[in-house]
C-alpha positions as CSV (number, residue, x, y, z in Angstrom):
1,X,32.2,24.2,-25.9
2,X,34.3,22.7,-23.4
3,X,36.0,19.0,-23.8
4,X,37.0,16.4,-21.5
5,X,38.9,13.9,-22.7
6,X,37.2,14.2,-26.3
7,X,33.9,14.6,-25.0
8,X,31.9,17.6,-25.6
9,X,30.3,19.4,-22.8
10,X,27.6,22.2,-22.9
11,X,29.3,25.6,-21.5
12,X,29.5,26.3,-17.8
13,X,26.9,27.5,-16.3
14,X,26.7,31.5,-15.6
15,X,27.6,32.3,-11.6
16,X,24.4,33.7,-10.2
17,X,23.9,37.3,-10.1
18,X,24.1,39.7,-7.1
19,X,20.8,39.9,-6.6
20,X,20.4,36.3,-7.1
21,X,22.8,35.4,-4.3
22,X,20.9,37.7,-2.1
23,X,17.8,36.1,-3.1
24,X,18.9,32.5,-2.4
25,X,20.5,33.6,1.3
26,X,17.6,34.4,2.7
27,X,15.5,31.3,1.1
28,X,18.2,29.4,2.8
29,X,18.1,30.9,6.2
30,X,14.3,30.1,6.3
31,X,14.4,26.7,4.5
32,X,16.8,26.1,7.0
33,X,15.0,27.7,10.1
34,X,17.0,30.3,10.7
35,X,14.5,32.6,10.0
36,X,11.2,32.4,10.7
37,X,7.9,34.0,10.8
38,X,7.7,37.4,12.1
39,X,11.9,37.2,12.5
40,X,13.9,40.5,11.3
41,X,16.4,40.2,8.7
42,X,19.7,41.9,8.9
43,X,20.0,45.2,7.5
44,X,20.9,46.4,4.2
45,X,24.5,47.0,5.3
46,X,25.2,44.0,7.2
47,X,23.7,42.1,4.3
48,X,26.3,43.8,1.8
49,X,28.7,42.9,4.7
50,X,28.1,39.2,4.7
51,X,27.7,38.5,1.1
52,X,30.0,40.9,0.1
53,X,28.2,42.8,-2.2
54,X,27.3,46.1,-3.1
55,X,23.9,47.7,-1.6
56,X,22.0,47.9,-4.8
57,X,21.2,44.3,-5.9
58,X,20.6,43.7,-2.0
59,X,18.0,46.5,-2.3
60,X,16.4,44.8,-5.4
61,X,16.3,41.6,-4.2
62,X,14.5,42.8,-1.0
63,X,12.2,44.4,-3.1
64,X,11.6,41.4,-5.3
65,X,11.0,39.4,-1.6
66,X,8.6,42.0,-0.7
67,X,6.6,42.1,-3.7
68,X,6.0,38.1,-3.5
69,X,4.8,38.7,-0.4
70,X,7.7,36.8,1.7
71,X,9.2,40.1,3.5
72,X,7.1,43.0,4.3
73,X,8.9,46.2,5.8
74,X,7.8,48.4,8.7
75,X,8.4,51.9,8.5
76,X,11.6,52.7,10.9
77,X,11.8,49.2,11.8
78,X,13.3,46.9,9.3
79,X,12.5,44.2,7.2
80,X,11.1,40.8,8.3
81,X,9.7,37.6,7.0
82,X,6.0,37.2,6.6
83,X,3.3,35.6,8.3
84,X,2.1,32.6,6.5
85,X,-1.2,34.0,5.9
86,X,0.6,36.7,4.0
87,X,2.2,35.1,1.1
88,X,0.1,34.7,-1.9
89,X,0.8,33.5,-4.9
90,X,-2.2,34.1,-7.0
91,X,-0.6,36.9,-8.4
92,X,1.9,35.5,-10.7
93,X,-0.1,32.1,-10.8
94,X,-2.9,34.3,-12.7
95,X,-0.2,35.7,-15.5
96,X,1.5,32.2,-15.7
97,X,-2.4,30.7,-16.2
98,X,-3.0,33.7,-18.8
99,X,0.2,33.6,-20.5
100,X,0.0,29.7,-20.9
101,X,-3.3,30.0,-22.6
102,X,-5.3,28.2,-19.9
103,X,-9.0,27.7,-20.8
104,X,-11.9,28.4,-18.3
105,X,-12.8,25.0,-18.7
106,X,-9.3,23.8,-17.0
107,X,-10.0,26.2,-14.3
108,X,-13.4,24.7,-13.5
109,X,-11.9,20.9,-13.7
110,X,-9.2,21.6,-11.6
111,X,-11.7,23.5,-9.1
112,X,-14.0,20.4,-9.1
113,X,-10.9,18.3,-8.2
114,X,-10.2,20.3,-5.1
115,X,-13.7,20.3,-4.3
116,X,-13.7,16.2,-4.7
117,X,-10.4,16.3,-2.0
118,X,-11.6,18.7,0.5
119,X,-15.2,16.9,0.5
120,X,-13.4,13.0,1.3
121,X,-11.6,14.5,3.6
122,X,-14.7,16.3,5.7
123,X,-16.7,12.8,5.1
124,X,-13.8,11.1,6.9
125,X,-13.4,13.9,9.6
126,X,-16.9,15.7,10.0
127,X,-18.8,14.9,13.0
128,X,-22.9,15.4,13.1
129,X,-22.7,18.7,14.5
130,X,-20.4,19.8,12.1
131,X,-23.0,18.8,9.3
132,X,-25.7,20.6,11.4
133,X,-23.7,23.5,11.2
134,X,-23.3,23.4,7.5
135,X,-27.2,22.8,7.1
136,X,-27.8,26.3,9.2
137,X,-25.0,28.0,6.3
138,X,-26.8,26.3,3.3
139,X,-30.2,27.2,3.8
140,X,-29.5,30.8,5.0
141,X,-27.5,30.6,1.2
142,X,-30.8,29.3,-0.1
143,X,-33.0,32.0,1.0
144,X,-30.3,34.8,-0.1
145,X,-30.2,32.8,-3.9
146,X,-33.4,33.3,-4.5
147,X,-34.0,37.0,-3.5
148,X,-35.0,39.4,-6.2
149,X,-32.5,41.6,-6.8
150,X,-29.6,39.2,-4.8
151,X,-27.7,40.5,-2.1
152,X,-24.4,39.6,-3.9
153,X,-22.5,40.8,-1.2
154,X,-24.2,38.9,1.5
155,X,-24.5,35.7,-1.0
156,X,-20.9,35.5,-1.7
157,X,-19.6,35.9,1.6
158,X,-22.1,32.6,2.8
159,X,-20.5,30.9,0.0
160,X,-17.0,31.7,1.2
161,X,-18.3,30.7,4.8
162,X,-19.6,27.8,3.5
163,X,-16.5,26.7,2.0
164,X,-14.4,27.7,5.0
165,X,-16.0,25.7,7.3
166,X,-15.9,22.6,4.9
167,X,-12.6,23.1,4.6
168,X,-12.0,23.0,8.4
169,X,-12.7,19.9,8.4
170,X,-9.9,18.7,6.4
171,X,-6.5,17.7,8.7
172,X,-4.0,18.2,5.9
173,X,-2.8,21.9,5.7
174,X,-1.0,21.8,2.5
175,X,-4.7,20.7,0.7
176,X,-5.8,23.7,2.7
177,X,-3.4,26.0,1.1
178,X,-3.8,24.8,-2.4
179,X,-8.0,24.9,-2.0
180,X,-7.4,28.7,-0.7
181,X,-5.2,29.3,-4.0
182,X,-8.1,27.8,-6.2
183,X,-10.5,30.1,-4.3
184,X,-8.5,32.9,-5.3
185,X,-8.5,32.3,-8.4
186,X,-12.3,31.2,-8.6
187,X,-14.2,33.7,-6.3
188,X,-14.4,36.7,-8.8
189,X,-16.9,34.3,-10.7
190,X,-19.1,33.3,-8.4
191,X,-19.3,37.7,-7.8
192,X,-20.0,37.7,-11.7
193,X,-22.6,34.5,-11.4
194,X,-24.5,36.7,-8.5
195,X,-24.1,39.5,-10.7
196,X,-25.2,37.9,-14.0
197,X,-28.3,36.3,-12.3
198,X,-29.0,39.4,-10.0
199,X,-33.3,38.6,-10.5
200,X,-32.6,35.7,-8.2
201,X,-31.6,31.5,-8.9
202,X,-34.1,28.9,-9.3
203,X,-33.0,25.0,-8.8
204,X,-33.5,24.8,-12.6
205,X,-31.0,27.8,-13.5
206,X,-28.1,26.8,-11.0
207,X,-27.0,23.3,-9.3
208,X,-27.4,23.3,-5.7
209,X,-24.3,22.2,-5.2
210,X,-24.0,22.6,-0.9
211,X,-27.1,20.8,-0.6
212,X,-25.4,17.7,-3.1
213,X,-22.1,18.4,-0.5
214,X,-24.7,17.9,2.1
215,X,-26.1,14.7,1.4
216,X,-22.8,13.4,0.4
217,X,-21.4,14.3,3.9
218,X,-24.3,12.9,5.8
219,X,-24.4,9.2,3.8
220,X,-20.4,9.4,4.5
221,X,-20.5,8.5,1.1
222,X,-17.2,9.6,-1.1
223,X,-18.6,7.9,-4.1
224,X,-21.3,10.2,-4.1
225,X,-18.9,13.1,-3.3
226,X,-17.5,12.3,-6.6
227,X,-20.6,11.9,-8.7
228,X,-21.2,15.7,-7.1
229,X,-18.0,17.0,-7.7
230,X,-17.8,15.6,-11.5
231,X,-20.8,17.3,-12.4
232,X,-20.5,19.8,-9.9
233,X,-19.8,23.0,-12.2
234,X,-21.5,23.4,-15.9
235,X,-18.6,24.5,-18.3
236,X,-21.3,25.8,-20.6
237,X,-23.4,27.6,-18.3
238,X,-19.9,29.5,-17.0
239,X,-19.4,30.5,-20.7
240,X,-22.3,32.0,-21.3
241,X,-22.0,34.6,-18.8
242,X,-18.1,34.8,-19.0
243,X,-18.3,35.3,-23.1
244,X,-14.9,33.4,-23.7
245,X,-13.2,30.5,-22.9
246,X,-9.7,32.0,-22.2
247,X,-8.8,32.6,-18.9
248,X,-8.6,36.6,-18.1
249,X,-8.9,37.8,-14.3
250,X,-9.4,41.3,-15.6
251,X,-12.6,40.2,-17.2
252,X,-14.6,39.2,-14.4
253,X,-14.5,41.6,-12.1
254,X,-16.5,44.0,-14.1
């Protein structure tokens, strides 16, 4: 412990590591706009150059950029920063939800939040054709539900279509990017529900929960959107397909 003038202070902080500094250059070149989408970094040497280090923790820290998805590398060409619609961070988000111990029944109450947001939203923004246009989705959906055995394939990407065009309607992009995140997460289970209930859904087996979004949308009421969204997802039902309450990405996609 260190002291200053008789107080006691915790020890000094450990300078950041090589690969650390390399790490927080390039976060700063793009917080700061430097860099950009698309842009290429420098290379390896004029990296080493700059920060004056050696080329190993430059190479590590490129690779640790590459495998969050912010850099991607081009055979021959270099290194450069990602696209937006590039970087995903379900990865780590699913072992940080496993590792904490998360229950599927946080999963589902946090999805029913997003699905409360993104529905205000579309009841502020949504205009009668865009309703019409979610009618024509839903009840294409409807008919594919209730086929014996389902097309899961052809369900689940109506769902997702669904959901994509609901979200369109939505003007704030950061909601748009956290709904996508909870999607990732969420879609394997709606694969599992189609699976799980491959004879075909009845109303009594399954909510309809785009023909509640529906009416919600075309009352322009959001106190109804959150009377659907509350009850929109049965905990219990999701259990007794999934057969635990932990959260495990491994074990739906089976």
């Amino acid at each position: 412990m260190m002291e200053y003038d008789g107080v006691q202070s915790k020890k000094a902080p450990s300078p950041p590591s090589a690969m650390k500094k390399v790490v927080d250059y390039i976060a700063g070149e793009i917080y700061g706009g430097r860099l950009k989408a698309g842009d290429r970094l420098p290379t390896e040497a004029e990296l080493c150059a700059m920060l004056q280090i050696s080329r190993t923790p430059v190479r590590e820290a490129l690779k640790f950029l590459e495998s969050q998805t912010v850099l991607r590398t081009k055979q021959g060409s270099g290194t450069f920063v990602a696209d937006p619609g590039e970087i995903s961070i379900s990865m780590p988000l699913n072992f940080k939800i496993k590792l904490e111990g998360i229950s599927w029944g946080e999963i589902v109450d946090f999805r029913n939040q997003m699905e409360f947001l993104v529905l205000r939203d579309a009841i502020q923004n949504a205009t009668d054709e865009d309703i019409q246009h979610l009618e024509e989705i839903n009840s294409h959906l409807l008919v594919v539900r209730k086929m014996k055995p389902v097309p899961v394939s052809e369900a689940q990407n109506l769902e997702l279509l669904f959901h994509d065009e609901l979200l369109k309607l939505t003007n704030n992009r950061l909601l748009q990017e956290m709904y996508r995140i909870s999607s990732e997460i969420f879609n394997p289970v709606i694969a599992k529900l189609y699976n799980y209930t491959a004879e075909g859904i009845d109303d009594t087996e399954w909510p309809l929960s785009h023909t509640y979004f529906l009416e919600a949308l075309r009352k322009r009421d959001i106190f109804l959107a959150y009377q659907v969204s509350l009850n929109l997802i049965p905990v219990k039902k999701f259990e007794s397909f999934l057969g635990h309450t932990q959260y495990t990405p491994d074990a739906i996609k089976t």
